[in-house]
N, C-alpha and C positions, 0 to 999 in steps of 0.2 A: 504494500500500500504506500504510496506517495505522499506525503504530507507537507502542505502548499505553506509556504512564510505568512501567509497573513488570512484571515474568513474572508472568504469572496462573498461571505452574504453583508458583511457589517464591516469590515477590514480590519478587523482590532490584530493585534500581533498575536499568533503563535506562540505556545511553548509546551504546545501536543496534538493530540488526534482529536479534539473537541475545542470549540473555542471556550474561554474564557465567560466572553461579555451573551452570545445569543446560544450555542450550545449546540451548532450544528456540528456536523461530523466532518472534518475538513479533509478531505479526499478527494483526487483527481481521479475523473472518472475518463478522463481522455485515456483508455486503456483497453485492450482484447475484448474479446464477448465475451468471453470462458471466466475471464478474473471479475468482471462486472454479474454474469450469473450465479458467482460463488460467492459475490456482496450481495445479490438476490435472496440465498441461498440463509446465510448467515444472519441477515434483514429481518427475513419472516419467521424463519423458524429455527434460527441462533442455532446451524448447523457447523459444529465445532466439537474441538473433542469432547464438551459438556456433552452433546446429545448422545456418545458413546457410554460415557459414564453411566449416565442417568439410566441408559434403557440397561447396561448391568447392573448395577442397584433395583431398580424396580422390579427387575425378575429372578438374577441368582442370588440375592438377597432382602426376603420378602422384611420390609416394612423399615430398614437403613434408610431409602430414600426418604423417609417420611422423618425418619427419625434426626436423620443429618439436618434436613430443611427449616425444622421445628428448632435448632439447635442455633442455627444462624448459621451455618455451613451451606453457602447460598451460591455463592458467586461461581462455584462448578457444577449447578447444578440446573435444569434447565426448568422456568416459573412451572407449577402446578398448573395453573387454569388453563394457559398455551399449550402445556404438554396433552390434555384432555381435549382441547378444540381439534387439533393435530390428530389423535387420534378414531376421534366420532369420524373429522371428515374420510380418514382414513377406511374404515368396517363400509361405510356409505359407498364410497368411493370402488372399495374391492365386489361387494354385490352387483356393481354396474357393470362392470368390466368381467364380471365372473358369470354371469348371468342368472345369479341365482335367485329364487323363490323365496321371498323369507318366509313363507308361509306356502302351502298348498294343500287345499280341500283334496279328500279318497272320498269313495263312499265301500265302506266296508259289511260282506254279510254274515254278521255273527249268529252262533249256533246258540238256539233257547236254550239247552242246557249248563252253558256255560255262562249263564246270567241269573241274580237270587229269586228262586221261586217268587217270594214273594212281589217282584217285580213283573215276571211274566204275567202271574196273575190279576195284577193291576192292569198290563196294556191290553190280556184278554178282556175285561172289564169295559175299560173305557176307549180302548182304541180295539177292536176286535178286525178291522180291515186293516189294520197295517203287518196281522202274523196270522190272516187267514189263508189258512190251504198250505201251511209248511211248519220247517221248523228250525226257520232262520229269519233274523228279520236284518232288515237295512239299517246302516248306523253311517253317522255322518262323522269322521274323523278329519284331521291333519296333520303335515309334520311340516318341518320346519326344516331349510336351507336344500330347498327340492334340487337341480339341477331342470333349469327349463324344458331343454331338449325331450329330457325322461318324463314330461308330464303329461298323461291321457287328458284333454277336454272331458269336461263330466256336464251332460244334458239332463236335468230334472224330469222326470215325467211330471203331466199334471197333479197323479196321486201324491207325489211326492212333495213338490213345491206345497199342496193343499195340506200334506201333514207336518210340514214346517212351522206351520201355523196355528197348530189345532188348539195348542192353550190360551188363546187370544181373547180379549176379553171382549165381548158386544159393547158398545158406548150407547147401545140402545139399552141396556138394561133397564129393566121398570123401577129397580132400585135405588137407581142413579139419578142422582139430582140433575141440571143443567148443567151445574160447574163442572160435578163430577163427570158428567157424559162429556166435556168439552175435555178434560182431561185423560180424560180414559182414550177420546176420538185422537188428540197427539201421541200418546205413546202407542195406541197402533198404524197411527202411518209412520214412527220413527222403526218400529218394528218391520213396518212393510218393507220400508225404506232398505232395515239393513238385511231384509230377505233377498231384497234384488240383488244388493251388494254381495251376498254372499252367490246369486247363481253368475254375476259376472264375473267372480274369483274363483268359482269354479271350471267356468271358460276358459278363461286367462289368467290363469294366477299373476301373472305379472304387472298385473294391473293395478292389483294391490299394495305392491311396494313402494310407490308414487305416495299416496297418502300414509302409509306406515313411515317415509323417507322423511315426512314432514311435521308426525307427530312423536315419534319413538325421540328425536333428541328433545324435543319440551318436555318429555318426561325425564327422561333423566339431567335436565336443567334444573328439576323438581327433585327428584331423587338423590342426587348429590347432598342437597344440606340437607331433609329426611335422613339420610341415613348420618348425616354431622349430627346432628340434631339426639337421634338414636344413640350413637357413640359416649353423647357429655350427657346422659341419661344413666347410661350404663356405668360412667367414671367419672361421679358427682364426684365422690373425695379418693385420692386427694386432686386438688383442683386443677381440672389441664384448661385452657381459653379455649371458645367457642371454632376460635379460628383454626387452632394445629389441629381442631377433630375435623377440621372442612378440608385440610390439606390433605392429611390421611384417606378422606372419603374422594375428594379430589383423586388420587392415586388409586386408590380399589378399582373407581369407574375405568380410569384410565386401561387399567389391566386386563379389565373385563373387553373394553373394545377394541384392545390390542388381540386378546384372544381371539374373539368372536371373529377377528380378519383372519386368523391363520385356521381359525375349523372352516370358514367360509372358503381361504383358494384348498384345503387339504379335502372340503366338498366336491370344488369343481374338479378334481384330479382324481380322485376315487370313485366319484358317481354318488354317495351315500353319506348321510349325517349319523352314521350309525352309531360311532365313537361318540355324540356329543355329549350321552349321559357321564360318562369318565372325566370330560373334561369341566363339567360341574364341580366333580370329585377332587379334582384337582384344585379350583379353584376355591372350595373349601377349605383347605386343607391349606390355601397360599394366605386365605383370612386368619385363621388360628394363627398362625405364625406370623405374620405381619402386626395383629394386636399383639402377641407376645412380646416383640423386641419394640415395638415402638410404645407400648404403657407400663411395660415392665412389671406387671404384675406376678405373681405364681403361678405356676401350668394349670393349677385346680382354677383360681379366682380368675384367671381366663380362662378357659374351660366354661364356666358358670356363665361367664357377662357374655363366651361368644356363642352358647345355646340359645341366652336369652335373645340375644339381636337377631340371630341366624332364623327364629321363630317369627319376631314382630317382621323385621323386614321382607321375609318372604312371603309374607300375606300382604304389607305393603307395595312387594314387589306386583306380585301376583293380582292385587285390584289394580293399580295404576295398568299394565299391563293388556288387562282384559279389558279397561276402558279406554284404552288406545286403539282395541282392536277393534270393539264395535264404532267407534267414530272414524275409522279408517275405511268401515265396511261401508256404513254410512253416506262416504264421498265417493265409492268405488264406481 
């Protein structure tokens, strides 16, 4: 890098890489394309030996990065909330290029036997056309990081689309007041709505990723300090600040969408998400360890605090989740 005797923005003298008096960065850029894309490079996403570092701390040593950062051991290490934007574009970014499904509807035909009595004998009851004349009935499942190519279209019949519906409420009831009839009339066209939604991702699953693309990071915009939140809940004393449990949860998310890119291209190279429950496993398992060295507490009293988080926030996880997914179905 060049470093010019005086600011070309203000002129005050020199006596380093910054000025003094307005604080620009005083570099000549009359220089290669290759050395101007690695000040690009450097610019955006402070690619230097920190980004080295940082990605071995975050992974061969679960919860160092969090712990050095908290520490004021900063300057090698590259900001938390950057490393996290970096990364979502990143998982986003490998689905498009990868062609994958984050989602795709089967319809699978499960054997009555292998469902609780008391079940079958409930859909004999009140659904008796949907396991008349056999003794399988149709079930609507998904999995998740399809590979496109590998996806069958699935066409509803009428019976089927109509039994999608069947627990629907009449907004005509006689019991229903006006108000109530007017609300009960919205949430069956929000239903209908995400009825449709669901046969056009069963068409196309790919269609669906568009609006999953647009609400999955506002959730975990949302889940980040939830789960900070969760952390200074579980390690009221002795007293850590609000913030080193935001940086910590900062880094989990990170981790998580660092993963989720490499099951995503190891999807599109095998054909099959079948590994992913392992890598749950795993990522379990990089939590424990991570609260261990960065609160320091005993293997038991983490142990304790990380059941109990491992519990709230997977039901947290899991509604934010499922409400992402019907407002995804929703736009589809």
């Amino acid at each position: 890098m060049t470093v010019m005797p005086s600011c070309a923005n203000c002129g005050t003298a020199l006596n380093g890489p910054y000025c003094s008096n307005c604080g620009q960065k005083a570099s000549d850029y009359h220089r290669p394309f290759w050395w101007i894309f690695g000040e690009f490079l450097d610019s955006v996403f402070n690619y230097d030996s920190r980004t080295f570092r940082t990605i071995w701390l975050l992974f061969a040593e679960p919860g160092e990065f969090t712990r050095r950062y908290n520490a004021g051991q900063r300057a090698s290490l590259l900001p938390p909330f950057r490393l996290f934007v970096v990364a979502s574009v990143v998982f986003f970014l490998t689905l498009q290029l990868t062609g994958l499904a984050m989602v795709a509807f089967q319809i699978e035909r499960v054997p009555l036997s292998s469902l609780p009595e008391a079940a079958v004998a409930e859909m004999r009851r009140n659904s008796p056309d949907k396991i008349k004349g056999g003794d399988t009935i149709d079930t609507l499942s998904f999995k998740f990081f399809v590979p496109a190519d590998t996806i069958k279209p699935i066409t509803l019949t009428e019976e089927q689309k109509k039994s999608m519906l069947d627990a629907t409420v009449d907004p005509q009831d006689k019991l229903a007041d006006a108000e109530e009839a007017a609300w009960l009339r919205w949430v069956q066209e929000k239903i209908a709505r995400i009825q449709l939604g669901i046969e056009h991702a069963m068409a196309d699953p790919m269609k669906l990723n568009g609006p999953l693309n647009t609400w999955l990071p506002r959730l975990m915009l949302v889940l980040v300090p939830v789960f900070a939140l969760l952390l200074a809940v579980m390690h009221w004393w002795p007293r850590v600040f609000l913030i080193e449990h935001l940086v910590f949860s900062t880094h989990i998310h990170t981790v998580l969408f660092v993963t989720l890119s490499l099951v995503a291209l190891a999807t599109a190279i095998l054909g099959d998400a079948g590994f992913l429950w392992s890598v749950w496993l795993i990522l379990a398992v990089y939590l424990w360890m991570a609260m261990y060295r960065v609160y320091g507490r005993s293997w038991w009293l983490t142990s304790l605090k990380y059941l109990a988080l491992l519990l709230v926030y997977s039901i947290v996880l899991m509604a934010g989740l499922g409400t992402v997914f019907v407002l995804a179905l929703a736009e589809v």
